[in-house]
N, C-alpha and C positions, 0 to 999 in steps of 0.2 A: 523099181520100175521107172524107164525114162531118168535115169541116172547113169554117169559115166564118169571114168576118172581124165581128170585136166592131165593130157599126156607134157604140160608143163610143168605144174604145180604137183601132180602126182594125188590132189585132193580129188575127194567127189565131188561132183557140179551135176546141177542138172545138162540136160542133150543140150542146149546152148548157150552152157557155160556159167547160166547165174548163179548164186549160192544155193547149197541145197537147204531148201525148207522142211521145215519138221515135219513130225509125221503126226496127220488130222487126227483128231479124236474119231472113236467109232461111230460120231455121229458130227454134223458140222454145227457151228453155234445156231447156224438159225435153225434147225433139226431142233437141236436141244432147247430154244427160245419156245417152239412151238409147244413140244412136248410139257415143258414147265407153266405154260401158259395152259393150257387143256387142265391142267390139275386145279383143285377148287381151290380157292383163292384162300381160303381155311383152311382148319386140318381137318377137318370134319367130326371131331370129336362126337360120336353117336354114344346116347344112351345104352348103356349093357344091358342085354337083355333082356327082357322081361320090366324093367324100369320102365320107369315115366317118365316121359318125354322133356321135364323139367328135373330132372334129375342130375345131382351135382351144380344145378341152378338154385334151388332153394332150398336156404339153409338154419337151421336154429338158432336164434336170438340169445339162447341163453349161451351156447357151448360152444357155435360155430360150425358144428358140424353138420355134414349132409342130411336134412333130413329122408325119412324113409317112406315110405309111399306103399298103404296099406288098402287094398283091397275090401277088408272086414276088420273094422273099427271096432266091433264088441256084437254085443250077441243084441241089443236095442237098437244099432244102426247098420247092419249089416251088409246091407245095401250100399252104403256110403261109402266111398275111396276116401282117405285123407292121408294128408302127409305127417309124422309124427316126429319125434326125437326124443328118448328118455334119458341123455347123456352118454357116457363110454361105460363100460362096466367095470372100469374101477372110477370113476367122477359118475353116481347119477343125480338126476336133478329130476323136479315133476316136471309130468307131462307137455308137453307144448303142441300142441295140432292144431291142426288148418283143415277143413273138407276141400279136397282135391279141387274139385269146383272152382270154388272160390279163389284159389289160387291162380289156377288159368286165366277168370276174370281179372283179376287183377291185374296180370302180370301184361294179358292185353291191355286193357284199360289204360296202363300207368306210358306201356311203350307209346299207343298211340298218342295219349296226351303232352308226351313227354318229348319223343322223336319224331312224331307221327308227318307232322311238315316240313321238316328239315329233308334236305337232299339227302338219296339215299347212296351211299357210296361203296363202290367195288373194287377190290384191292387185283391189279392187274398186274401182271409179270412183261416188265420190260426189258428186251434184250439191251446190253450194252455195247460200246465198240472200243477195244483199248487196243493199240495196235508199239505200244512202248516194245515187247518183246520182239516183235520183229525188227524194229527199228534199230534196238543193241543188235540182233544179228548181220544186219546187214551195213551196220555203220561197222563191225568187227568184220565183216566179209571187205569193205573198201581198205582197212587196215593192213589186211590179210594181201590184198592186190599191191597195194604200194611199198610191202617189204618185199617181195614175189621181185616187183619189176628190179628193185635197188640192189635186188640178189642177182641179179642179170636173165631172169626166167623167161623176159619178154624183150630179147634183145633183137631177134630177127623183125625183118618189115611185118610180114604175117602175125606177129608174137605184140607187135605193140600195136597191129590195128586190132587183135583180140583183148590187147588192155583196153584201150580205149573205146570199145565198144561196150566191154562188159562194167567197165567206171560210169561209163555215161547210162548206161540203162540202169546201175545200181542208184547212183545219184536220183535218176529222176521218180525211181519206185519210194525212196527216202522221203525227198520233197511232197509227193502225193500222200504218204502214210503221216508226215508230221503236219499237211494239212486239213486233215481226218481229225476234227475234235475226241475228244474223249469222251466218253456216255458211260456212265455206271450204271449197269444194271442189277436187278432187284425191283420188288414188290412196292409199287406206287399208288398210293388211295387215289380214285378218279370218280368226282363227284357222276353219276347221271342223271338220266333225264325223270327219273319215278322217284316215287317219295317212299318214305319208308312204311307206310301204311297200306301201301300197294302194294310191296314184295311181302308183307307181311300175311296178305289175305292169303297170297299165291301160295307161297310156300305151305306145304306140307308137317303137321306138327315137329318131326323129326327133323327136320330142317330150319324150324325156327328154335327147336335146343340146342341144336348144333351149335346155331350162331349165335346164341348166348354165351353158350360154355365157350366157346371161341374168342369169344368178347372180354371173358373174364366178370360178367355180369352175374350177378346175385340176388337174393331175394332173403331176406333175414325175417324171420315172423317170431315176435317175440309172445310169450305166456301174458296173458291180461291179467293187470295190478291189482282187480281182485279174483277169485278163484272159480272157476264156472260161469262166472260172467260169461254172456254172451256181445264181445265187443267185435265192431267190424273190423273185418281183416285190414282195413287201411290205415284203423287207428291204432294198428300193432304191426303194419309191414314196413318194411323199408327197403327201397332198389339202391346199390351202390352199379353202375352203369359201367363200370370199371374202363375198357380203351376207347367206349364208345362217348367218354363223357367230353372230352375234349375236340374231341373228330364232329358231332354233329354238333356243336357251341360252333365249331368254325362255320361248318358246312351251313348252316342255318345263316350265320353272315352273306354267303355267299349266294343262297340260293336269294336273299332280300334285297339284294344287288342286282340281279339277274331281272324280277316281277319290277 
């Protein structure tokens, strides 16, 4: 549509003559800029169902693996939710558990202490502008013009004031595109203005697993060095902070520059 053939050159050209441009995507980039930008900045990795909202977050100090998140602990604490792990079922090892509870505490406790003042930061989707592909088309469209004329295509007066009409508006589309920087776009961390202890209260539990498991963050509770001991979950936990460990160590720079 709005295409015709150059009754010189016998090519397609758009209705006045410039090269033809390719055909858009079904949607334009800023469309798609938008669109990719509405999507959560995560993956949103949610607990499978019926799971605890720390699930695939805290894991067993002896084996590594997921602990399991138990409802009814034994027939004395029945009441009690806790998380367990008795190893794989060809590797087991003794019990390891945590009361549910306490975990949560914790895993608050350690974030706020830990993150809690640092900026908190949102990974945002920035469109980019590369315009190199047009530019090989229409540096090949001037090429394409000046074998044309040397072929005698644009011999008539009419014939070289349509070269030179169509050389000069290609020239200056060139010069505008190659002075259009380059932007790569993709997913960029951009500190704001709340702390992480803020989005923290906000957020709904499901959404603060989310963005754990997102994060790559962990929680390892290991079995106490004697047996039945009653030792605080803190002198048996450990958080490895996985992508967030580096990002908020900057962002804490940055927000101490800022106050």
């Amino acid at each position: 549509m709005g295409h015709q053939v150059d009754p010189l050159t016998s090519r397609l050209v758009r209705e006045n003559g410039r090269p033809v441009e390719v055909w858009e995507p079904v949607v334009s980039s800023e469309e798609r800029d938008l669109a990719v930008a509405s999507l959560p900045a995560v993956t949103g990795r949610a607990a499978t169902s019926g799971r605890h909202w720390l699930y695939a977050v805290v894991r067993c100090g002896q084996c590594s693996r997921n602990m399991h998140y138990n409802k009814s602990a034994g027939t004395k604490s029945s009441d009690v939710a806790v998380f367990k792990c008795y190893g794989s079922n060809r590797e087991r090892h003794g019990a390891v558990t945590a009361r549910a509870v306490d975990v949560e505490e914790y895993v608050r406790e350690t974030f706020l202490e830990s993150l809690g003042d640092a900026l908190y930061a949102e990974r945002k989707w920035v469109g980019g502008t590369d315009s190199r592909a047009d530019l090989k088309r229409l540096r090949a469209f001037l090429t394409e013009l000046e074998e044309d004329r040397k072929a005698g295509l644009y011999a008539t007066p009419e014939g070289r004031d349509r070269f030179r009409r169509q050389y000069a508006e290609t020239e200056q589309e060139i010069a505008e595109l190659e002075a259009r920087p380059v932007v790569e776009g993709g997913w960029q961390v951009v500190p704001t203005e709340d702390r992480p202890a803020d989005v923290w209260e906000r957020w709904t539990t499901e959404q603060r697993g989310s963005w754990l498991r997102d994060s790559s963050v962990h929680v390892d509770i290991s079995r106490p060095a004697v047996k039945r001991a009653r030792i605080p979950l803190r002198e048996r936990a450990t958080v490895d902070w996985g992508a967030l460990t580096g990002l908020y160590v900057e962002l804490d720079a940055v927000g101490a520059d800022m106050d």
